[in-house]
DOBATOR-192926 format. One record per atom (N, C-alpha, C): residue number from 1; residue in three letters; atom name; y, z, x. Coordinates in Angstrom, 3 decimals, decimal comma, always signed. Example, Ala and Ser with C-alpha at 12.3 -4.5 7.8 and 13.67 -1.06 7.14 Angstrom:
BEGIN
pt nr:1 | rest:Ala | atom:N | y:-5,690 | z:+7,800 | x:+13,190
pt nr:1 | rest:Ala | atom:CA | y:-4,500 | z:+7,800 | x:+12,300
pt nr:1 | rest:Ala | atom:C | y:-3,300 | z:+7,800 | x:+13,200
pt nr:2 | rest:Ser | atom:N | y:-2,250 | z:+7,080 | x:+12,850
pt nr:2 | rest:Ser | atom:CA | y:-1,060 | z:+7,140 | x:+13,670
pt nr:2 | rest:Ser | atom:C | y:+0,030 | z:+7,870 | x:+12,900
***
This chain:
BEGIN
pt nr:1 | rest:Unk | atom:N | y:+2,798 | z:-8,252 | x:-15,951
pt nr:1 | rest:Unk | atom:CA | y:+3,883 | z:-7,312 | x:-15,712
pt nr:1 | rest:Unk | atom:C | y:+4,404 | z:-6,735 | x:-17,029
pt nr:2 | rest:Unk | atom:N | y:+4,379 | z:-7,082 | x:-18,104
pt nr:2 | rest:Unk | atom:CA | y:+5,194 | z:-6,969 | x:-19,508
pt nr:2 | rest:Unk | atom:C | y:+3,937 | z:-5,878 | x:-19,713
pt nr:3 | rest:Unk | atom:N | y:+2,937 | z:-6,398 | x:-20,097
pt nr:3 | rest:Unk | atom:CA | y:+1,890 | z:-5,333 | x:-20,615
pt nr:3 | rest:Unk | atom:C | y:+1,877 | z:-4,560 | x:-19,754
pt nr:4 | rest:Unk | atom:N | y:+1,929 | z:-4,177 | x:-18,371
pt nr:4 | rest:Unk | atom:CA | y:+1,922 | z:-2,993 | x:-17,423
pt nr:4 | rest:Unk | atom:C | y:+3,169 | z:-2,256 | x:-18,170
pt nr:5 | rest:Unk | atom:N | y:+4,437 | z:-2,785 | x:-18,159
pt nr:5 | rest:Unk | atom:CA | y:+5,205 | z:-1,973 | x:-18,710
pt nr:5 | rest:Unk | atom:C | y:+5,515 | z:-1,533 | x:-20,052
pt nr:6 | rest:Unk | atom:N | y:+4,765 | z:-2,088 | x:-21,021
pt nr:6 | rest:Unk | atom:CA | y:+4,670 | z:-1,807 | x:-22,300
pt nr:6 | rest:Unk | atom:C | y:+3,866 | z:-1,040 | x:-22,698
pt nr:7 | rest:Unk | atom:N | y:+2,738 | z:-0,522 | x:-21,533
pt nr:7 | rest:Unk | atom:CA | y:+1,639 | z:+0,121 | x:-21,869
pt nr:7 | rest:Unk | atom:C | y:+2,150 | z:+1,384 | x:-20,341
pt nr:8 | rest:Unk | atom:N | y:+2,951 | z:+1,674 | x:-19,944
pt nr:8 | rest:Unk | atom:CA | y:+3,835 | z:+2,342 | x:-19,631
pt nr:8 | rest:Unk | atom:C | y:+4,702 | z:+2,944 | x:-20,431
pt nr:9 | rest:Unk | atom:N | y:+5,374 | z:+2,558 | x:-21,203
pt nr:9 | rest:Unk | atom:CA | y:+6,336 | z:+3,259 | x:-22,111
pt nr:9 | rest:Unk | atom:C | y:+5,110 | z:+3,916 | x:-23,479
pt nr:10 | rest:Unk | atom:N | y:+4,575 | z:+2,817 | x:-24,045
pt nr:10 | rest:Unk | atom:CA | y:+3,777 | z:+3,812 | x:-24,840
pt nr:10 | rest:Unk | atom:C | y:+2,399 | z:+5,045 | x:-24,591
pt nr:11 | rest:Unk | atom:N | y:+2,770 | z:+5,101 | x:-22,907
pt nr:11 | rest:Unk | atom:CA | y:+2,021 | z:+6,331 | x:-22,503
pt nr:11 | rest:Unk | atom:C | y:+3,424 | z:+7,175 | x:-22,807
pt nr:12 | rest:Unk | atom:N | y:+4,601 | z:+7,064 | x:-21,875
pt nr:12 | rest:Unk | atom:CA | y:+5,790 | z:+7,883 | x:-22,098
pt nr:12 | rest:Unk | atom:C | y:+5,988 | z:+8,330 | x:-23,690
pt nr:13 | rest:Unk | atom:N | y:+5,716 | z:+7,673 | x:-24,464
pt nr:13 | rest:Unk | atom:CA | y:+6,236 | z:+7,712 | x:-25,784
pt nr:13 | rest:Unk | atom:C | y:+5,050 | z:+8,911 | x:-26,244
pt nr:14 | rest:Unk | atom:N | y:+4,318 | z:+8,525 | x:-25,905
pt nr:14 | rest:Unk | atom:CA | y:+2,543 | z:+9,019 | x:-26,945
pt nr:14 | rest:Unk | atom:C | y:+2,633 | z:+10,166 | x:-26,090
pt nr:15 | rest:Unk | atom:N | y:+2,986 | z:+10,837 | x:-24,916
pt nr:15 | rest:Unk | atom:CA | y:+3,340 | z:+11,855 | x:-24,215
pt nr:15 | rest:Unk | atom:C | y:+4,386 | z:+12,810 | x:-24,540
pt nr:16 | rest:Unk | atom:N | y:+5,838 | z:+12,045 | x:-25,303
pt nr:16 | rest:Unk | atom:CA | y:+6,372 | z:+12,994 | x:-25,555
pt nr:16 | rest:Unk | atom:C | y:+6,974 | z:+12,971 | x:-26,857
pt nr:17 | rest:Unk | atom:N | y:+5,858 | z:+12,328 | x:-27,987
pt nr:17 | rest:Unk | atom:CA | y:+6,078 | z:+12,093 | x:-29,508
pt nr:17 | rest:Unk | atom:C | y:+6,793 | z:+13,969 | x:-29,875
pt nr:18 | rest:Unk | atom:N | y:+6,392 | z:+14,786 | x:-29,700
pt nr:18 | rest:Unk | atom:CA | y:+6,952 | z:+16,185 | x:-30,087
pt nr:18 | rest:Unk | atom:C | y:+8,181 | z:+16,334 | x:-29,846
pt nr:19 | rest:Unk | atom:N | y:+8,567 | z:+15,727 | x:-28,505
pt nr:19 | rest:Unk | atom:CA | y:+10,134 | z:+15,821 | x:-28,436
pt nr:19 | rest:Unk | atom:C | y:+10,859 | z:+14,774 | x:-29,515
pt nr:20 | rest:Unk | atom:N | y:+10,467 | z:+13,873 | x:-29,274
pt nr:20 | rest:Unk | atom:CA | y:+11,123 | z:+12,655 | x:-29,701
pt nr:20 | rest:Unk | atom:C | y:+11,245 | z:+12,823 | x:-31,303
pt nr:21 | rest:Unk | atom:N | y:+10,099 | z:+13,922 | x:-31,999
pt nr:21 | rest:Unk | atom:CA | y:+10,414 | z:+13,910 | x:-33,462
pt nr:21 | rest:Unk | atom:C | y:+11,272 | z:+15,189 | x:-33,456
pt nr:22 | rest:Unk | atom:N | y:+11,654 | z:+15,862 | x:-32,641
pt nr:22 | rest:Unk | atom:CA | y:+12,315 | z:+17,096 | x:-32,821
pt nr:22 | rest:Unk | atom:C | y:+14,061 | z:+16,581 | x:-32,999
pt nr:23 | rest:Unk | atom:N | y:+14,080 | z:+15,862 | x:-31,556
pt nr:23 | rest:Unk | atom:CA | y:+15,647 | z:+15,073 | x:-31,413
pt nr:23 | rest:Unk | atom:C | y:+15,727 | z:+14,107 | x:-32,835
pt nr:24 | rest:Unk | atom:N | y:+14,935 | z:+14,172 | x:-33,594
pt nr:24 | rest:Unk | atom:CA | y:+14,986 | z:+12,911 | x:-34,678
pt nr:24 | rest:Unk | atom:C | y:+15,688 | z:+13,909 | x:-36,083
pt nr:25 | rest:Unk | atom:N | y:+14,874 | z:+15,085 | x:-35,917
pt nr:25 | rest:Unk | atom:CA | y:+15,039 | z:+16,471 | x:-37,183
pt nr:25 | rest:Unk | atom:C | y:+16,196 | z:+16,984 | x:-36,609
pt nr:26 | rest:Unk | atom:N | y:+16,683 | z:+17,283 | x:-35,295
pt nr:26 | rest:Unk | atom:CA | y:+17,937 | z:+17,871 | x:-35,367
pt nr:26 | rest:Unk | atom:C | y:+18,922 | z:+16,660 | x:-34,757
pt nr:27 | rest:Unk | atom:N | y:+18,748 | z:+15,667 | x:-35,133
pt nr:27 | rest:Unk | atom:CA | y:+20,001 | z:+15,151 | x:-35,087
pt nr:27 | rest:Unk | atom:C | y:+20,921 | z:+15,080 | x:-36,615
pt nr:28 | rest:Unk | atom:N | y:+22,346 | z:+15,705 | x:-36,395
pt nr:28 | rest:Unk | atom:CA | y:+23,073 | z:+16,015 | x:-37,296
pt nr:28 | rest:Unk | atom:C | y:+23,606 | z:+15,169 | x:-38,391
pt nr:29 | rest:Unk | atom:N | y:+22,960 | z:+13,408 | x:-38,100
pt nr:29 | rest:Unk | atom:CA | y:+23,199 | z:+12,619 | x:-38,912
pt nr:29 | rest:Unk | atom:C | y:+22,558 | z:+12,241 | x:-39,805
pt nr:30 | rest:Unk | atom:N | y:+21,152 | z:+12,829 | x:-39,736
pt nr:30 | rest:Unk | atom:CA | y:+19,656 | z:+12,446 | x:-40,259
pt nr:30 | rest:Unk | atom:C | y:+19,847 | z:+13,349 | x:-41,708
pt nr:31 | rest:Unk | atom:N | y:+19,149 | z:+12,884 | x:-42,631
pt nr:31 | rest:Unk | atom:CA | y:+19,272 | z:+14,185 | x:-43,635
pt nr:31 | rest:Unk | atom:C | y:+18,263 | z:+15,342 | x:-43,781
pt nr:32 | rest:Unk | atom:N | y:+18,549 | z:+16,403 | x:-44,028
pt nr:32 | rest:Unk | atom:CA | y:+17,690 | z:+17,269 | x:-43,852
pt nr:32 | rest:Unk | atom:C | y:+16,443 | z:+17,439 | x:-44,333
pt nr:33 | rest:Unk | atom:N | y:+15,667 | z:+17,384 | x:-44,236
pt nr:33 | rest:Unk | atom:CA | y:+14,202 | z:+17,438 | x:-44,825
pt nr:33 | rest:Unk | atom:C | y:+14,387 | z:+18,277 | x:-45,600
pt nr:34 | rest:Unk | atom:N | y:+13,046 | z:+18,179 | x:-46,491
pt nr:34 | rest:Unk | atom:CA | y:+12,915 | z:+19,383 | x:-47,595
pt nr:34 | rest:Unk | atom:C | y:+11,342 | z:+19,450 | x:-47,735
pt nr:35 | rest:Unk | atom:N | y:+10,805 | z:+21,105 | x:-47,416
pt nr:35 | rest:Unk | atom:CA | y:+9,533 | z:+21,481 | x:-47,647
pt nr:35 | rest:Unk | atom:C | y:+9,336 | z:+21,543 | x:-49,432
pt nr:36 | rest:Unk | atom:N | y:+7,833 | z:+21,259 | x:-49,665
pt nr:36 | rest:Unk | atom:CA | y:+6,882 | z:+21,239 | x:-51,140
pt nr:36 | rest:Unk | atom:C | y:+6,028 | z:+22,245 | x:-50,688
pt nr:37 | rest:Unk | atom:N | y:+5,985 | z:+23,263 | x:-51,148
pt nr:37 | rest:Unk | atom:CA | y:+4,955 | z:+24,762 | x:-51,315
pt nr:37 | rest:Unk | atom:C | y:+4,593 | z:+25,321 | x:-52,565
pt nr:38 | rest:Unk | atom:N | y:+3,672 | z:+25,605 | x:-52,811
pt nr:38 | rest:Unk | atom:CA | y:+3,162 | z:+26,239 | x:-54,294
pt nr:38 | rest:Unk | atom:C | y:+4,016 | z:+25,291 | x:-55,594
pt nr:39 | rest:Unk | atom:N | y:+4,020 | z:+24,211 | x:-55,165
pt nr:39 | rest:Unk | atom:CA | y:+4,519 | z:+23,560 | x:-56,451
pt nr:39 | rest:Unk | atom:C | y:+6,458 | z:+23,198 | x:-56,605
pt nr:40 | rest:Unk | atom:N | y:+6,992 | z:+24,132 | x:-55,309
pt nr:40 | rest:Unk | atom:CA | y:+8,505 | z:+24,101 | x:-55,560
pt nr:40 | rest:Unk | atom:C | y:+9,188 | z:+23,652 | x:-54,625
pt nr:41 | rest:Unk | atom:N | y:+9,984 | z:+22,780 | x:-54,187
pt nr:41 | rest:Unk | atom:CA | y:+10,842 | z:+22,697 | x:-53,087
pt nr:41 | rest:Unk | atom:C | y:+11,911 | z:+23,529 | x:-52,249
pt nr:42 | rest:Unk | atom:N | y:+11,837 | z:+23,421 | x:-51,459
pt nr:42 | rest:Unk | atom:CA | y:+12,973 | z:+24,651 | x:-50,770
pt nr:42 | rest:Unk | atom:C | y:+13,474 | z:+23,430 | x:-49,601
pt nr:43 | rest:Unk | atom:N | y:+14,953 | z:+23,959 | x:-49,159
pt nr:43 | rest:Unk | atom:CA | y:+15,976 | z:+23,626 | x:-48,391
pt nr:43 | rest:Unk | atom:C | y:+15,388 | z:+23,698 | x:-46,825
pt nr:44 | rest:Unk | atom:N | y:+15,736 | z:+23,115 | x:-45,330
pt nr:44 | rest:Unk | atom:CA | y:+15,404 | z:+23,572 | x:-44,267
pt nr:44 | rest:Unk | atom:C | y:+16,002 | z:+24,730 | x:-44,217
pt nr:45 | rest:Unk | atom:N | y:+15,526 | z:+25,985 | x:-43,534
pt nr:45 | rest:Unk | atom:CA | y:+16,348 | z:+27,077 | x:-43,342
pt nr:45 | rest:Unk | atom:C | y:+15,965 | z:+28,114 | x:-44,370
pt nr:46 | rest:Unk | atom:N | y:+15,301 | z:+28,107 | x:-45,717
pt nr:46 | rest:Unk | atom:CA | y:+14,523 | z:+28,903 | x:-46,744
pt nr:46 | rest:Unk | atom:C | y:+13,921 | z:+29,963 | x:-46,387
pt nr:47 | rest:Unk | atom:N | y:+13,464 | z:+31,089 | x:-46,800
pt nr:47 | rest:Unk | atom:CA | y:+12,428 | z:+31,651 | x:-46,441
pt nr:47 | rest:Unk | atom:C | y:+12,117 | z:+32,097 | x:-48,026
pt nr:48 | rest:Unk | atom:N | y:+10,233 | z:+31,903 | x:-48,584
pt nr:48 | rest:Unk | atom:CA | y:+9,992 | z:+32,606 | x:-49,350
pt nr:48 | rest:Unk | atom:C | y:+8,547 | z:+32,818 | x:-49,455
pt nr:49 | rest:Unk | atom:N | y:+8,111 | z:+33,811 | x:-50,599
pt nr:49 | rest:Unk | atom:CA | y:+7,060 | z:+34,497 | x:-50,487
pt nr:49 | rest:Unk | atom:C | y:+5,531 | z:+33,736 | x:-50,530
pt nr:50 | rest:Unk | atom:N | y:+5,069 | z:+33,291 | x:-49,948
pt nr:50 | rest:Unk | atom:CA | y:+3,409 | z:+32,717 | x:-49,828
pt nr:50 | rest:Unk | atom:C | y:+2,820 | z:+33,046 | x:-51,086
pt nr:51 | rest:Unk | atom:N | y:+1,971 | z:+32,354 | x:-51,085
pt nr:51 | rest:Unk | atom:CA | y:+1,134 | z:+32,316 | x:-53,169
pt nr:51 | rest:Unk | atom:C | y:+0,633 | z:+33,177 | x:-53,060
pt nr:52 | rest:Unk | atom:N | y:+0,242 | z:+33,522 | x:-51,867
pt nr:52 | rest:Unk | atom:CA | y:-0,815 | z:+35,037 | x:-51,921
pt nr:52 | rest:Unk | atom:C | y:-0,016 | z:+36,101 | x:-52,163
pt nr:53 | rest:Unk | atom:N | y:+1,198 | z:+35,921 | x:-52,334
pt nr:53 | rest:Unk | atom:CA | y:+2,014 | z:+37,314 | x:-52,476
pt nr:53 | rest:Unk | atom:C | y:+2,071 | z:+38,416 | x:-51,671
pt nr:54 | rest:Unk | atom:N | y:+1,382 | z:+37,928 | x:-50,516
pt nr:54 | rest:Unk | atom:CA | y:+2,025 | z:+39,393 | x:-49,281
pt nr:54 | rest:Unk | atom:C | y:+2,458 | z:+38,650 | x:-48,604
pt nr:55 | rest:Unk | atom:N | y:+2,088 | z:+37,342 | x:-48,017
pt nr:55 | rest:Unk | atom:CA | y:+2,881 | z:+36,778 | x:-46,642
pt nr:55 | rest:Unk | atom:C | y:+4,439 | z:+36,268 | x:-47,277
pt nr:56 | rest:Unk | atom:N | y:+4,733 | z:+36,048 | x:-46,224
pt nr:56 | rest:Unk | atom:CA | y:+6,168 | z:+34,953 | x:-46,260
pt nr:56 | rest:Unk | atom:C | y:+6,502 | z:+33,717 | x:-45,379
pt nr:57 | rest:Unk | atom:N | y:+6,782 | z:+32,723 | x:-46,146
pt nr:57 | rest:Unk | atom:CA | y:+6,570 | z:+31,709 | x:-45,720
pt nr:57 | rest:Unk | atom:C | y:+8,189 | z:+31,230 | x:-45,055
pt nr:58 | rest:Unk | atom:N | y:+8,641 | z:+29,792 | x:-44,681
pt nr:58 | rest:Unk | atom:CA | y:+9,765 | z:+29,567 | x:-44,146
pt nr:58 | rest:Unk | atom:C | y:+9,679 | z:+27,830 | x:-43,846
pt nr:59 | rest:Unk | atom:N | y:+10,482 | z:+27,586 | x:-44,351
pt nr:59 | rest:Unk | atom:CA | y:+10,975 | z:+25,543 | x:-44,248
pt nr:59 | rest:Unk | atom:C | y:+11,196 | z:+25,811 | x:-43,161
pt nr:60 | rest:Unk | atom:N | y:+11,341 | z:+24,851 | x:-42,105
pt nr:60 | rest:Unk | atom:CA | y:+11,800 | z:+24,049 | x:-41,184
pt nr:60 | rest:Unk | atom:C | y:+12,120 | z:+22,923 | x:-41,094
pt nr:61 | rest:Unk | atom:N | y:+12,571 | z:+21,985 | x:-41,645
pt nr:61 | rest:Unk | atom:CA | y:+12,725 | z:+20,693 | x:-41,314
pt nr:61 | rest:Unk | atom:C | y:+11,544 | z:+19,716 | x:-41,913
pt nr:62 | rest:Unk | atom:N | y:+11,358 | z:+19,850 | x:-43,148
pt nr:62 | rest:Unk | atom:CA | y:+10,075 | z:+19,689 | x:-43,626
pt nr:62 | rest:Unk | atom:C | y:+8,615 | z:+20,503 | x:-43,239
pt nr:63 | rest:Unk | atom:N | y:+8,710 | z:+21,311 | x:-42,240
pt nr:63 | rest:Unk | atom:CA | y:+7,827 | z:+21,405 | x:-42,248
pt nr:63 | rest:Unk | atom:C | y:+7,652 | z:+23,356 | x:-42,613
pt nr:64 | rest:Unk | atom:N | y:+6,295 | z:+23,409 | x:-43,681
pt nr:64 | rest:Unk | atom:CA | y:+6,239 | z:+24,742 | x:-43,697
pt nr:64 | rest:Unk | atom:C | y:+5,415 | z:+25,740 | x:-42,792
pt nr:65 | rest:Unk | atom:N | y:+5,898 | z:+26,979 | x:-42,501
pt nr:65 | rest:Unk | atom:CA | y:+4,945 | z:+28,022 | x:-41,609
pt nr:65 | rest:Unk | atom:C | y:+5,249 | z:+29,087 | x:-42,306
pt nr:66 | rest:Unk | atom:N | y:+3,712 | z:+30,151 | x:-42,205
pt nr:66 | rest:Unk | atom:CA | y:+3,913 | z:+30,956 | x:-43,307
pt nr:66 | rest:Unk | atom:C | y:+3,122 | z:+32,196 | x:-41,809
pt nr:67 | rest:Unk | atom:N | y:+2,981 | z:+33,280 | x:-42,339
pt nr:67 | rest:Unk | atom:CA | y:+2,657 | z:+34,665 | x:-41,408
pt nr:67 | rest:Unk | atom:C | y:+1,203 | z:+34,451 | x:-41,884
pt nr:68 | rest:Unk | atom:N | y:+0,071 | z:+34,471 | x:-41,562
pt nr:68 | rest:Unk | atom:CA | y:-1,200 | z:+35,048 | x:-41,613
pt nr:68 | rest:Unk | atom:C | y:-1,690 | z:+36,731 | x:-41,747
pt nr:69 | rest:Unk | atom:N | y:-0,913 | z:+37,220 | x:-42,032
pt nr:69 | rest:Unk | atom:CA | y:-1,574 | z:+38,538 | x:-42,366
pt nr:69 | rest:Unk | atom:C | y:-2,617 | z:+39,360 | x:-43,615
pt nr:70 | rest:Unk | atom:N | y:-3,545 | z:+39,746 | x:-43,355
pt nr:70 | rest:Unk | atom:CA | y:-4,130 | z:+40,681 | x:-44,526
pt nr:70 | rest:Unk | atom:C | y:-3,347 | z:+40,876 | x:-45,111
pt nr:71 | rest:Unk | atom:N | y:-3,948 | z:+40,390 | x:-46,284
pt nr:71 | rest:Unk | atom:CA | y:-3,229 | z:+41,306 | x:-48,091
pt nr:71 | rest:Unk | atom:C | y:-4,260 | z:+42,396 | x:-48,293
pt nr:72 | rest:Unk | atom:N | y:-3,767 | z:+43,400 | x:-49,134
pt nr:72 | rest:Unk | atom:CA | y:-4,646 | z:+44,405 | x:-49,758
pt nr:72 | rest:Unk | atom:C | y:-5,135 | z:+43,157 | x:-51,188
pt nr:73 | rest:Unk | atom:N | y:-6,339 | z:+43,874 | x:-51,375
pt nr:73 | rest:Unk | atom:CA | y:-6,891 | z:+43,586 | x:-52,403
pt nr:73 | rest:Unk | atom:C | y:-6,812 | z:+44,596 | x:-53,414
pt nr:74 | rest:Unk | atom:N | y:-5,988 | z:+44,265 | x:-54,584
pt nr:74 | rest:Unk | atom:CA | y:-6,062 | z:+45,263 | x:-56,081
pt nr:74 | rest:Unk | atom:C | y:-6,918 | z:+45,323 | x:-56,850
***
């Protein structure tokens, strides 16, 4: 019975690890993460320019996302 239910919760858990780290990043007591990009740190909430110099990138909560678009080539 213990392992039925222990291997129950870590289906629940392993099912909804995305939520569970989201409620972890916005809970208001936690400290805020900080993204490492091209060598520099930035704040959650940042936005700055991608190494390639046309996109733009953006912190979240440690984590970085940047735009995929074509650059011209000079």
């Amino acid at each position: 019975m213990v392992a039925a239910i222990s291997l129950a919760l870590g289906v629940l858990v392993g099912q909804n690890i995305d939520k569970i780290k989201g409620l972890i990043r916005s809970n208001p007591l936690s400290p805020a993460l900080v993204c490492e990009y091209g060598g520099k740190k930035y704040k959650s909430g940042e936005s700055f320019k991608a190494t390639d110099g046309c996109n733009s990138c953006g912190c979240n909560n440690g984590e970085v996302a940047c735009t995929l678009m074509a650059c011209d080539v000079k």
